[in-house]
One Martini backbone bead per residue (centre of mass of N, CA, C, O) as a GRO file, in nm:
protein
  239
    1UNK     BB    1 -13.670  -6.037   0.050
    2UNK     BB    2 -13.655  -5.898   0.295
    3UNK     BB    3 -13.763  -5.721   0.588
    4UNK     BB    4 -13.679  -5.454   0.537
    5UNK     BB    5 -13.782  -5.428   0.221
    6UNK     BB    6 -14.058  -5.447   0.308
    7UNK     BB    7 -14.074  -5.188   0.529
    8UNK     BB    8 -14.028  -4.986   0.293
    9UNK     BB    9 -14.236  -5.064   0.117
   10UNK     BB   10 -14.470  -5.025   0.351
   11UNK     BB   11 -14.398  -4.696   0.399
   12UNK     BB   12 -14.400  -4.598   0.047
   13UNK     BB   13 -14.696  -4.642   0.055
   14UNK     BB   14 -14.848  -4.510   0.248
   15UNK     BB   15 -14.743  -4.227   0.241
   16UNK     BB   16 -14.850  -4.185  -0.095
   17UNK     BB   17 -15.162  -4.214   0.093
   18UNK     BB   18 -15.127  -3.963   0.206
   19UNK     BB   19 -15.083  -3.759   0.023
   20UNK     BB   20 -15.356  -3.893  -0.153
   21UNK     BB   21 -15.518  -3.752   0.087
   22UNK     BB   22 -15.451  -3.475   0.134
   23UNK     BB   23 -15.532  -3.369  -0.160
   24UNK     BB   24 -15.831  -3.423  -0.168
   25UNK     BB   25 -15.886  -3.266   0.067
   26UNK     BB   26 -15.806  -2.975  -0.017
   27UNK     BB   27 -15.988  -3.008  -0.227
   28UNK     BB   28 -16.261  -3.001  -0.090
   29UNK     BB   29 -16.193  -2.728   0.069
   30UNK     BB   30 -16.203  -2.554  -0.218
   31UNK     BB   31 -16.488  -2.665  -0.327
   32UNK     BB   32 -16.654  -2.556  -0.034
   33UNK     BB   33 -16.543  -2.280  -0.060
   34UNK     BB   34 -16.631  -2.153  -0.326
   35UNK     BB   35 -16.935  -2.234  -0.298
   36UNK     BB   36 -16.986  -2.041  -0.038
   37UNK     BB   37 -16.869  -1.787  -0.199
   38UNK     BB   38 -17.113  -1.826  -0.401
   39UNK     BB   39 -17.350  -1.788  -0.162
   40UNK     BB   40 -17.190  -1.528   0.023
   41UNK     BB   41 -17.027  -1.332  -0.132
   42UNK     BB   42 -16.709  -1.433  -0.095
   43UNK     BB   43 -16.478  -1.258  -0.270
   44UNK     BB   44 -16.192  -1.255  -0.131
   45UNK     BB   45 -16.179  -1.548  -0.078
   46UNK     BB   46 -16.229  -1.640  -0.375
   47UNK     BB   47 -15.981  -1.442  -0.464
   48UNK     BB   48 -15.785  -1.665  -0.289
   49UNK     BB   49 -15.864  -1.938  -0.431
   50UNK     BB   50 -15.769  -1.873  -0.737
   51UNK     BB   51 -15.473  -1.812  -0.672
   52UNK     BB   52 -15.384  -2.089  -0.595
   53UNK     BB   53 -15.469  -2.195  -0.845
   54UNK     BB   54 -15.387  -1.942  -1.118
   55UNK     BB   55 -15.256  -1.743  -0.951
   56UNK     BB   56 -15.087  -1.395  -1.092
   57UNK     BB   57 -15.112  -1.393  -1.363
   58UNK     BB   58 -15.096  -1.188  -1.656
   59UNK     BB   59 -15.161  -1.147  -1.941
   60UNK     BB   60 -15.088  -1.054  -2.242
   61UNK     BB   61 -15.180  -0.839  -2.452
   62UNK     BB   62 -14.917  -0.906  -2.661
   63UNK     BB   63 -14.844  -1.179  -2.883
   64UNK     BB   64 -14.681  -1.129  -3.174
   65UNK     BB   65 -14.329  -1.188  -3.090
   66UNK     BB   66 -14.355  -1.455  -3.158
   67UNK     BB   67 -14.116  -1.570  -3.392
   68UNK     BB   68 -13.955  -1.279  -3.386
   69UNK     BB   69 -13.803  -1.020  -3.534
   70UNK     BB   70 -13.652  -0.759  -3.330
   71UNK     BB   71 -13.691  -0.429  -3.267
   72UNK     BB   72 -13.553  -0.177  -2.981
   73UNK     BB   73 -13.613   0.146  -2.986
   74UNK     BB   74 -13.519   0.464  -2.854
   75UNK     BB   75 -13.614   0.805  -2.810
   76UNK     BB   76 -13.533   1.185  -2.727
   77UNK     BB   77 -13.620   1.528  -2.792
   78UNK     BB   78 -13.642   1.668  -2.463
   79UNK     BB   79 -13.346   1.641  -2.359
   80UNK     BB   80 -13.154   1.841  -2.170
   81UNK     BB   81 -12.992   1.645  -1.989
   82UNK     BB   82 -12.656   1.489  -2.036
   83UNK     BB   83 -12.731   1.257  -1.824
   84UNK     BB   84 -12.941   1.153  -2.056
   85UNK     BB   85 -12.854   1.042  -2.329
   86UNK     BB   86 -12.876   0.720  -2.229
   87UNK     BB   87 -13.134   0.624  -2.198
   88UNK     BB   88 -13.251   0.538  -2.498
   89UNK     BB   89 -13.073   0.292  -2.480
   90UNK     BB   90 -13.114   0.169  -2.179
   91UNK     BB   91 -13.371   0.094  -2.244
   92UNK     BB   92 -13.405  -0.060  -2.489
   93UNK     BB   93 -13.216  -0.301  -2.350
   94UNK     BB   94 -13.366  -0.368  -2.168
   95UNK     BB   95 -13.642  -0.450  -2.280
   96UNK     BB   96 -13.492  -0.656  -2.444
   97UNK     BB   97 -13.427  -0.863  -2.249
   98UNK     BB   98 -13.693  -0.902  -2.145
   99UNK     BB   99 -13.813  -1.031  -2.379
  100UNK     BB  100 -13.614  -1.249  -2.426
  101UNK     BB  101 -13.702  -1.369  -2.103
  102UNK     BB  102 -14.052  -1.359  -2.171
  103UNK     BB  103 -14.059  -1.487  -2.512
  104UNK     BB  104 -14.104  -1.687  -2.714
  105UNK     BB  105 -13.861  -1.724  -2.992
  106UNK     BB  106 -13.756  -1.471  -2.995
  107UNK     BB  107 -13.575  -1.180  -3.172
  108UNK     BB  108 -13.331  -0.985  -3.069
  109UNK     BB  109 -13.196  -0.732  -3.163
  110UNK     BB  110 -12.882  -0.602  -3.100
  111UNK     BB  111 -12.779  -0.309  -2.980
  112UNK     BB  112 -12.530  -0.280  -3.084
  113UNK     BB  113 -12.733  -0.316  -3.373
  114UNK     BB  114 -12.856  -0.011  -3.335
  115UNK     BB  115 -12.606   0.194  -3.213
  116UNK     BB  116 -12.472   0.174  -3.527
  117UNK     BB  117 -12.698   0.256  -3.698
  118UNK     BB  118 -12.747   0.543  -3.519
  119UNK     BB  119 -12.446   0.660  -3.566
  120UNK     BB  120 -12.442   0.725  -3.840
  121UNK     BB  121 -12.714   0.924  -3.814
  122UNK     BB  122 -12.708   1.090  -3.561
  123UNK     BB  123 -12.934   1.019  -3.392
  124UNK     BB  124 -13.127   1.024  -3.673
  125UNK     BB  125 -13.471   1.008  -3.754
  126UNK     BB  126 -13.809   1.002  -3.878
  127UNK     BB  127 -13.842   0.638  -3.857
  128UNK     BB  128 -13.871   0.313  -3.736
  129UNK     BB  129 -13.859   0.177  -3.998
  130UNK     BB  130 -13.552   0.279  -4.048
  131UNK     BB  131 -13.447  -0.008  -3.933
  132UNK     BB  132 -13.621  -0.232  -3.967
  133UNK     BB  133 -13.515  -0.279  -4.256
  134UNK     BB  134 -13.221  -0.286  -4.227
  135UNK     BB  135 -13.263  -0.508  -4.006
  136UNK     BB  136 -13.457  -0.712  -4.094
  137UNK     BB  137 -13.733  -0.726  -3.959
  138UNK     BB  138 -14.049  -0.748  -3.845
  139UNK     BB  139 -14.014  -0.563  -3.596
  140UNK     BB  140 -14.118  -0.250  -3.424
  141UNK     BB  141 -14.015  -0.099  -3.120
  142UNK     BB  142 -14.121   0.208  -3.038
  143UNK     BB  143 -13.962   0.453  -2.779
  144UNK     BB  144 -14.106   0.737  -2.623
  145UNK     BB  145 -13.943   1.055  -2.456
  146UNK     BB  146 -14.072   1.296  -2.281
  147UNK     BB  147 -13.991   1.242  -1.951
  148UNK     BB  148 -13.682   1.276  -1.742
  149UNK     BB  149 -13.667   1.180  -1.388
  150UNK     BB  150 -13.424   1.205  -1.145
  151UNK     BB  151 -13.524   1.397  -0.925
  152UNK     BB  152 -13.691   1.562  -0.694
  153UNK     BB  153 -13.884   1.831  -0.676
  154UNK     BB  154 -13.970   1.850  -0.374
  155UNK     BB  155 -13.672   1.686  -0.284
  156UNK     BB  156 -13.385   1.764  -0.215
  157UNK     BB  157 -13.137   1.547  -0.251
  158UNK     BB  158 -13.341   1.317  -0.387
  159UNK     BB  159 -13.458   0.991  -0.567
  160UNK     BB  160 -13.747   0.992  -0.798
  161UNK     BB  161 -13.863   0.858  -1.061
  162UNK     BB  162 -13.983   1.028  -1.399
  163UNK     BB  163 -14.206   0.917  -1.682
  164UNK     BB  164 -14.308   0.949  -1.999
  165UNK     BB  165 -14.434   0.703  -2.211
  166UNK     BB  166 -14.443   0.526  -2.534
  167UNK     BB  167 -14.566   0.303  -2.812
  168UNK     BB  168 -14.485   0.119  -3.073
  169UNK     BB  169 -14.586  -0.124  -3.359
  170UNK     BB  170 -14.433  -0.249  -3.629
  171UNK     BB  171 -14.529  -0.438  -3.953
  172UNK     BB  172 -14.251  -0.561  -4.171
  173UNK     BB  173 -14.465  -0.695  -4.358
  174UNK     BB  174 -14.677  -0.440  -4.346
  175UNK     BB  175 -14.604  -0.170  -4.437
  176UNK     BB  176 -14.526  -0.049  -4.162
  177UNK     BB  177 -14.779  -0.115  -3.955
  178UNK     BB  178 -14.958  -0.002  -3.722
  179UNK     BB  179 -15.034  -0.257  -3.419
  180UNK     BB  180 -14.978  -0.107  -3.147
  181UNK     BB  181 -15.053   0.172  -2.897
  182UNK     BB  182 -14.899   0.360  -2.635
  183UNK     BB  183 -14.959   0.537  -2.335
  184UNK     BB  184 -14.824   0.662  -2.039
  185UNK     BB  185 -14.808   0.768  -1.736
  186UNK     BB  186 -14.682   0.855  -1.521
  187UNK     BB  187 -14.379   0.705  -1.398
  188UNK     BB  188 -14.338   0.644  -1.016
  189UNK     BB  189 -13.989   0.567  -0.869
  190UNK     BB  190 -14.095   0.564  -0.575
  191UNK     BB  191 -14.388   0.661  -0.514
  192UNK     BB  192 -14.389   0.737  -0.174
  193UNK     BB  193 -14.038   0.779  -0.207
  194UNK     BB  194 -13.727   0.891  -0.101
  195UNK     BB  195 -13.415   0.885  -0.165
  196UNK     BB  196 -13.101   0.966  -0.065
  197UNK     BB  197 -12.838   1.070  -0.203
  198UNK     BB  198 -12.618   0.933  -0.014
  199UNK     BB  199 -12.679   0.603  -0.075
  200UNK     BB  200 -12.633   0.652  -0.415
  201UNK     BB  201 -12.572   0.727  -0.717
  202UNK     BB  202 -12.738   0.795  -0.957
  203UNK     BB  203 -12.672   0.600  -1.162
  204UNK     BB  204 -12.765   0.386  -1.020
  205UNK     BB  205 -13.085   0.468  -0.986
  206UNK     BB  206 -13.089   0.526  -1.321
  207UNK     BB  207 -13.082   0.214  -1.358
  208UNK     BB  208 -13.282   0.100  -1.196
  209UNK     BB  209 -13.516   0.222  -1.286
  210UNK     BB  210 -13.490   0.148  -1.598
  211UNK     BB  211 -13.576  -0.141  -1.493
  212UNK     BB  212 -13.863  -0.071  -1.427
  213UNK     BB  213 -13.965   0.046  -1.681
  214UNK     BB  214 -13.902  -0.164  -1.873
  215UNK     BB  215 -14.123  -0.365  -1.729
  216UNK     BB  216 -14.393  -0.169  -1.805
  217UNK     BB  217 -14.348  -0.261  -2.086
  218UNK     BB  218 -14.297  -0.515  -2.135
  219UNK     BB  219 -14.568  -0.675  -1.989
  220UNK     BB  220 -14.742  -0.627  -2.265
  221UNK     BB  221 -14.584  -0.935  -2.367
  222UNK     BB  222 -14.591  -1.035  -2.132
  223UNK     BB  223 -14.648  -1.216  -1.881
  224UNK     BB  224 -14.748  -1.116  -1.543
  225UNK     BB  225 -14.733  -0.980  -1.183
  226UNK     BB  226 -14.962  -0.810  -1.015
  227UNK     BB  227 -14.791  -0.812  -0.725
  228UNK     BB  228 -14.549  -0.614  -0.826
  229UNK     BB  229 -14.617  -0.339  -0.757
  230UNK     BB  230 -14.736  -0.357  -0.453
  231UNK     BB  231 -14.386  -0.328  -0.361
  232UNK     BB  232 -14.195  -0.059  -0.450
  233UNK     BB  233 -14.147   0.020  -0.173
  234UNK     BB  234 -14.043  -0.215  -0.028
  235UNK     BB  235 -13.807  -0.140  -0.283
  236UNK     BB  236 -13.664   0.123  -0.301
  237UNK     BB  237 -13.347   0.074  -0.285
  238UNK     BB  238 -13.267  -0.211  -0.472
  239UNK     BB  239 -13.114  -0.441  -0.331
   0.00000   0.00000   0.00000
C-alpha cells in the first residue's frame, strides 16, 4: 500500500467517525429537546421534533385495497351544465390514478372497461354493484357528484372549483355490501383565491381541480402529506 492509499485510508476513517459523531450529537439534542418540551410543556416544539422522527403522512383510514381488483365508477344526477357531462368520467379516471400509485399490489379496472360499460347501458344503472359484478371486482368505490361548479358565483369572469361529493365502497365479495362511506363538505379550490378566466381556458382550470378533488378523495385510502392541504392557495395558479 503506497503513503497516498494509506492517507486516503485514514482520511475516510475520520470521515465516517465525524458523520458518527455528529449523528449521537444530534440523537441526544432531539432526545434533551423532547425531554424539556414535555417537562415545560412546550407542545409547538415538540410537535416540530416529531415531525423530523416521523414525518408529516397521515396513515390511511381505509386500508382494505390492497391486493384487491378494484372498479372506480363515479356518476352525477344532477349536472345540468353539457360543460361537465365528461366530470365523473374524469374524476373517476383521476381517483383511479391516483389509487393505483399509491396503495400497494391494487389492480384498478382500466377507465377504458368501465366507460365501455357505462356506453352500453346509456350512463345509467341502479346500483354500483353491476358493474362490480360484470367487470368481477373485488371491491367497487363509487363516487356521487351532487354539486359541480368552476365558476365563482361572487366574482363574474374568475375561476374557483366547488363540489360536493360522497363514496361508497361495495365488498363485492360480501355480497356488495357498503363497508365504508363518506360524505365530504363542499370542497372549494383554491380556498381563498379566484383565478381571472384570462389566465387560461376553463377546461384547463377544470381539469387541474378534478385533480385536487381527486386526491381529497383518494387520500382515504393511502398515507398522504397533512401539509399538502395547507399551500393550496399558494398554489392556486396550478403551475
Amino acid at each position: 500500500m503506497t503513503f497516498q492509499d494509506e492517507t486516503e485510508k485514514m482520511t475516510s476513517l475520520q470521515n465516517r467517525k465525524n458523520m458518527s459523531l455528529t449523528r449521537r450529537k444530534l440523537l441526544a439534542v432531539s432526545i434533551v429537546t423532547m425531554l424539556a418540551c414535555c417537562c415545560t410543556g412546550c407542545s409547538a416544539m415538540l410537535a416540530t421534533v416529531l415531525i423530523l422522527f416521523k414525518g408529516t403522512d397521515i396513515p390511511a383510514k381505509y386500508k382494505f385495497f390492497k391486493g384487491k381488483k378494484v372498479v372506480v365508477v363515479c356518476r352525477a344526477k344532477k349536472l345540468n351544465d353539457y360543460r361537465y357531462d365528461e366530470v365523473p368520467r374524469d374524476l373517476a379516471r383521476e381517483v383511479g390514478v391516483k389509487l393505483s400509485q399509491n396503495v400497494k399490489k391494487i389492480e384498478v379496472v382500466s377507465q377504458e372497461k368501465v366507460n365501455k360499460w357505462l356506453k352500453k347501458r346509456g350512463n345509467e344503472f341502479e346500483s354500483f354493484t353491476e358493474i362490480g359484478k360484470d367487470l368481477e371486482a373485488d371491491m367497487v368505490l363509487g363516487i356521487d357528484i351532487e354539486t359541480f361548479e368552476t365558476m365563482s358565483p361572487s366574482s363574474p369572469g374568475s375561476y374557483q372549483g366547488r363540489s360536493s361529493v360522497s363514496f361508497a365502497v361495495y365488498d363485492m365479495k360480501k355480497d356488495g355490501n357498503v363497508i365504508a362511506s363518506e360524505s365530504f363538505p363542499e370542497f372549494v379550490d383554491p380556498p381563498n383565491l379566484r383565478i381571472p378566466a384570462s389566465e387560461k381556458p376553463e377546461t384547463q382550470f377544470r381539469r387541474q381541480y378534478i385533480d385536487q378533488l381527486a386526491d381529497v378523495i383518494g387520500r382515504k385510502f393511502y398515507p398522504h402529506d397533512n401539509k399538502k392541504s395547507f399551500a393550496r392557495d399558494a398554489q392556486a395558479n396550478y403551475e
